[in-house]
C-alpha positions in Angstrom: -1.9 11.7 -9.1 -4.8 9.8 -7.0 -4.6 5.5 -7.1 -8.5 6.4 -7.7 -9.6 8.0 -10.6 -12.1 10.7 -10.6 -14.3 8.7 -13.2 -14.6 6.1 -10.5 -14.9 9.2 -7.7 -17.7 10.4 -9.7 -19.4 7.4 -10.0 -19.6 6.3 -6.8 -20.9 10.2 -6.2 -23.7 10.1 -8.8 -21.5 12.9 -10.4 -23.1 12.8 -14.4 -21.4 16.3 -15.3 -17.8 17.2 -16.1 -18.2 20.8 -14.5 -16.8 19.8 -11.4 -14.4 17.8 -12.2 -11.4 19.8 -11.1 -13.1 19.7 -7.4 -14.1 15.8 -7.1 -9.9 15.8 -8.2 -9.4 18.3 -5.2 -11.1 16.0 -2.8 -10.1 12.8 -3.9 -6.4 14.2 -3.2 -8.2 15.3 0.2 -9.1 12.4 1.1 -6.3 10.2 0.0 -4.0 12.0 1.8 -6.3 12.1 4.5 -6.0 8.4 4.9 -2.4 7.9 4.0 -1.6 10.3 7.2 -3.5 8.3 9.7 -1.7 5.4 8.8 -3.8 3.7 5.6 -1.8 2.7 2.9 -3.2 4.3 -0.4 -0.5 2.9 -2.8 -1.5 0.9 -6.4 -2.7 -1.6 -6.7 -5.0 -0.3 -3.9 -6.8 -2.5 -1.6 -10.2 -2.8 -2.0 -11.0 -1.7 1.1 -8.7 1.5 1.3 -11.0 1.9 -1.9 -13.7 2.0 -0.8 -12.9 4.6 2.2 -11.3 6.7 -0.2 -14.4 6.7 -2.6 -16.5 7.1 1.0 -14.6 10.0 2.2 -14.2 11.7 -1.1 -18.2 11.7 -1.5 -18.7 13.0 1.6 -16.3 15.7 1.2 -17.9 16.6 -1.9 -21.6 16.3 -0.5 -21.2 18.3 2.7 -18.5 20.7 1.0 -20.0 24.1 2.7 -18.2 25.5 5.9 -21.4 26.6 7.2 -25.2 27.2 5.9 -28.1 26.0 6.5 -27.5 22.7 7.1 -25.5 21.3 9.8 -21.6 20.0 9.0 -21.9 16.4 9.2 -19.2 14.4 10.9 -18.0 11.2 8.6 -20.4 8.4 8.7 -20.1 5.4 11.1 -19.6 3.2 8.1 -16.6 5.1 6.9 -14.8 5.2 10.1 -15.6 1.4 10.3 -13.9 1.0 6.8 -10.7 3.5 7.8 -10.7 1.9 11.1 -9.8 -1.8 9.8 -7.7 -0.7 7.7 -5.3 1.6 9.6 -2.4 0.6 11.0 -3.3 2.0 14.2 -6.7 2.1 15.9 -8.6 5.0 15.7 
C-alpha cells in the first residue's frame, strides 16, 4: 500500500474522475518504488519532500504514459530530479 494516497495523487494531477483510478494506484506504486530503489526513504510518516517527488513523479508518469505517439517521451523534469536529488542518500 503507497504512504501517498491516490486522492492526494489525483489531486496534485488534476485527476476529477474515478475511472482511472486503478492506474494513478499503478503509478504511484511506480514511482514510490522508483524512489525507494535509488536510495529515498518513502516510509510513513513521509517527509515532505519525498512527498512531493513522489506526487511529481507519479504525475508525470501518468501525464506522459504513452511508449511512443505523437508526441515526444519526456524525460523527468529538472525540478523533480532537484527534489529526488536532495533527498537521496546518494547523489544522482
Amino acid at each position: 500500500m503507497p504512504v501517498v494516497s491516490v486522492a492526494e495523487a489525483k489531486k496534485h494531477t488534476r485527476i476529477d474522475f474515478n475511472e482511472d483510478d486503478d492506474l494513478v494506484l499503478t503509478y504511484l506504486t511506480a514511482a514510490e518504488g522508483y524512489l525507494s530503489k535509488i536510495g529515498v526513504a518513502i516510509v510513513a510518516p513521509i517527509d515532505p519532500v519525498a512527498r512531493q517527488a513522489v506526487l511529481m513523479l507519479t504525475a508525470h508518469l501518468y501525464n506522459n504514459r504513452e511508449a511512443a505517439g505523437e508526441v515526444n517521451v519526456k524525460e523527468i523534469p529538472l525540478g523533480l530530479r532537484m527534489f529526488i536529488q536532495s533527498i537521496r542518500k546518494e547523489a544522482l
